[in-house]
C-alpha positions in Angstrom: 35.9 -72.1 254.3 38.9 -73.8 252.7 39.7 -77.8 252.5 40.8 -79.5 255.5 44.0 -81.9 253.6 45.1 -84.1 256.4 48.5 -84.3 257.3 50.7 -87.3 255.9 53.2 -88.4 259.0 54.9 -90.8 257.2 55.9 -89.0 254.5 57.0 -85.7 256.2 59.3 -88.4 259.0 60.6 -90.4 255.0 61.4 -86.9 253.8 63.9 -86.1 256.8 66.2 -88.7 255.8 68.1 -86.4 253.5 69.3 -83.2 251.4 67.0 -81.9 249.0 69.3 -80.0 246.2 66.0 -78.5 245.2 66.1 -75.7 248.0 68.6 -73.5 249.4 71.0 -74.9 252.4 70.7 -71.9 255.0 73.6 -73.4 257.4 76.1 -70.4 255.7 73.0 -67.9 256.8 72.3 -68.9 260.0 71.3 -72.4 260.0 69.3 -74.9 258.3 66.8 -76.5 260.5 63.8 -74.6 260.1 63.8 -74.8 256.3 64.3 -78.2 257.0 61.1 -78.2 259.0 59.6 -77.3 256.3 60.2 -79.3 253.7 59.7 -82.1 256.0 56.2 -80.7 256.8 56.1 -79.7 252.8 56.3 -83.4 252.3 53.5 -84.1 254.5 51.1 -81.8 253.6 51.8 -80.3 249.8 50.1 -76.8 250.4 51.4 -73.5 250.8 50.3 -70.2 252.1 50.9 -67.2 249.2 50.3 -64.6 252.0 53.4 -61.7 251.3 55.1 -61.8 255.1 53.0 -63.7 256.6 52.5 -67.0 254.9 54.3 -69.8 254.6 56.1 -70.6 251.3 59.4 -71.0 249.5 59.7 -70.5 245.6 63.9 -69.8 245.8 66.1 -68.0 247.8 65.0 -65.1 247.6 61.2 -65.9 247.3 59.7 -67.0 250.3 58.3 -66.2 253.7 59.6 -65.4 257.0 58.2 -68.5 258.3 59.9 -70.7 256.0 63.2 -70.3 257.4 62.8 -68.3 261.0 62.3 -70.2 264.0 59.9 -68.0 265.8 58.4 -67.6 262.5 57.5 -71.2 261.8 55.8 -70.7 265.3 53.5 -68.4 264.9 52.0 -69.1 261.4 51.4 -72.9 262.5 49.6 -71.5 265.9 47.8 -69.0 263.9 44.1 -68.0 264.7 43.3 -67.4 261.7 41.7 -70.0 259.2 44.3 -69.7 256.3 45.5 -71.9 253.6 48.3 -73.6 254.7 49.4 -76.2 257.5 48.5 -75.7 260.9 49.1 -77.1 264.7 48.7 -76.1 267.9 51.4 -76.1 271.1 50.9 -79.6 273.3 52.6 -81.5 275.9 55.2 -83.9 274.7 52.6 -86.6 275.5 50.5 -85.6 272.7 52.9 -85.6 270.3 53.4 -88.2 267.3 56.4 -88.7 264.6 55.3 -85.9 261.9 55.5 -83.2 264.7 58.0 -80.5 265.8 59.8 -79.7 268.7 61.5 -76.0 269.4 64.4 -75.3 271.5 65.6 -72.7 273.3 69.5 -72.7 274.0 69.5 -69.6 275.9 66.1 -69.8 278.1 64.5 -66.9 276.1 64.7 -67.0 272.0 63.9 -70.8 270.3 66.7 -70.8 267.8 66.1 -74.8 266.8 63.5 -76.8 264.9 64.3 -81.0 264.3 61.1 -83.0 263.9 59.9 -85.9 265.8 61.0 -88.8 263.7 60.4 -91.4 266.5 58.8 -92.0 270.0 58.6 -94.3 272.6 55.9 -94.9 275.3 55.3 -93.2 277.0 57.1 -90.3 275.5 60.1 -89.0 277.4 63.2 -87.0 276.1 65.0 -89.6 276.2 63.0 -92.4 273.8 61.7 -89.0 271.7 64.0 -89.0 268.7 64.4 -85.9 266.0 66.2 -85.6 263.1 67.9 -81.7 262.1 69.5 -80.0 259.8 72.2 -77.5 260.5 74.4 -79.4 262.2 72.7 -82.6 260.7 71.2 -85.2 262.7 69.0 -88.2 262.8 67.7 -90.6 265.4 69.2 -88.1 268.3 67.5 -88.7 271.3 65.8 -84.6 272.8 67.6 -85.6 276.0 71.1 -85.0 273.6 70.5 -81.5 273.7 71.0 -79.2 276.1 68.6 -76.7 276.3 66.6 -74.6 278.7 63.4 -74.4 277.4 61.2 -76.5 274.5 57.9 -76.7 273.1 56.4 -78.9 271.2 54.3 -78.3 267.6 51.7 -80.7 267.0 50.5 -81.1 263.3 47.0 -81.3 262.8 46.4 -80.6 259.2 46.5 -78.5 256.5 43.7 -76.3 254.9 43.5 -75.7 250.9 
C-alpha cells in the first residue's frame, strides 16, 4: 500500500492566482482549464501518477496524460477505484465541498467541457457565494451562479497517495 500525502488547500487555491510559463497554455488547443486544474491540484499535492494513458502527469507538451488536460479525463482518474499513486477524490454534493476542490460543467447537458476550482465559499454553500477561479477564458472570484450551464458536479479532494 502506498503513502497517503494529504492534500494542501491553501496552496492549490494560492496557486490559481496566476500563469505558470512553466507549462503549456492549451487555450489555442481547446482550452486551458483542466491543465489549470491541474497545476492547481499539482500545487496542493506534489505527486504524480507515471501510468502511460491512464495516469495523471505532465512532463511537456507532448509528455503527459489524458487526464492532465481532458475534462472527462481529470474525472475519472480522480474517482478511480483503484489505489494508485496519485491524487484522488470522490463526486459530493456542493455541501461537502471546501476551497481546494473542483467543480465540472456541462454547457450542453451531456459532455462536462469545464473545470475552475473552488477558490472560495460561503455558508452554507450555494452557487451564488461558491466562487472558482479558470483558465481558458480566465477568471477569478466568479461566482458558479455566473455560468450558465445545465449540468455540474462537484470533485472533492481527499488526498494524494505516494
Amino acid at each position: 500500500m502506498s503513502d497517503f500525502v494529504p492534500y494542501d488547500r491553501q496552496a492549490a487555491v494560492t496557486y490559481a492566482y496566476g500563469r505558470n510559463p512553466a507549462y503549456y497554455d492549451f487555450q489555442s488547443l481547446g482550452g486551458d482549464c483542466t491543465n489549470f486544474a491541474s497545476q492547481c491540484l499539482y500545487a496542493g499535492c506534489g505527486v504524480m501518477n507515471f501510468t502511460p494513458i491512464y495516469g495523471w502527469y505532465y512532463l511537456s507538451i507532448n509528455d503527459r496524460s489524458p487526464s492532465w488536460t481532458g475534462v472527462v479525463y481529470f474525472y475519472n482518474f480522480l474517482v478511480r477505484s483503484e489505489e494508485s499513486s496519485g491524487p484522488f477524490g470522490a463526486e459530493v454534493p456542493l455541501s461537502d465541498c471546501l476551497p481546494g476542490d473542483f467543480v465540472q460543467l456541462s454547457f450542453d447537458g451531456i459532455t462536462f467541457g469545464h473545470t475552475p476550482i473552488i477558490v472560495e465559499m460561503g455558508t452554507p454553500a450555494t452557487p451564488e457565494n461558491t466562487l472558482v477561479a479558470a483558465h481558458s477564458n480566465d477568471t477569478d472570484y466568479r461566482p458558479l451562479s455566473a455560468y450558465e450551464f445545465q449540468r455540474v458536479r462537484y470533485l472533492h479532494i481527499l488526498g494524494a497517495r505516494a
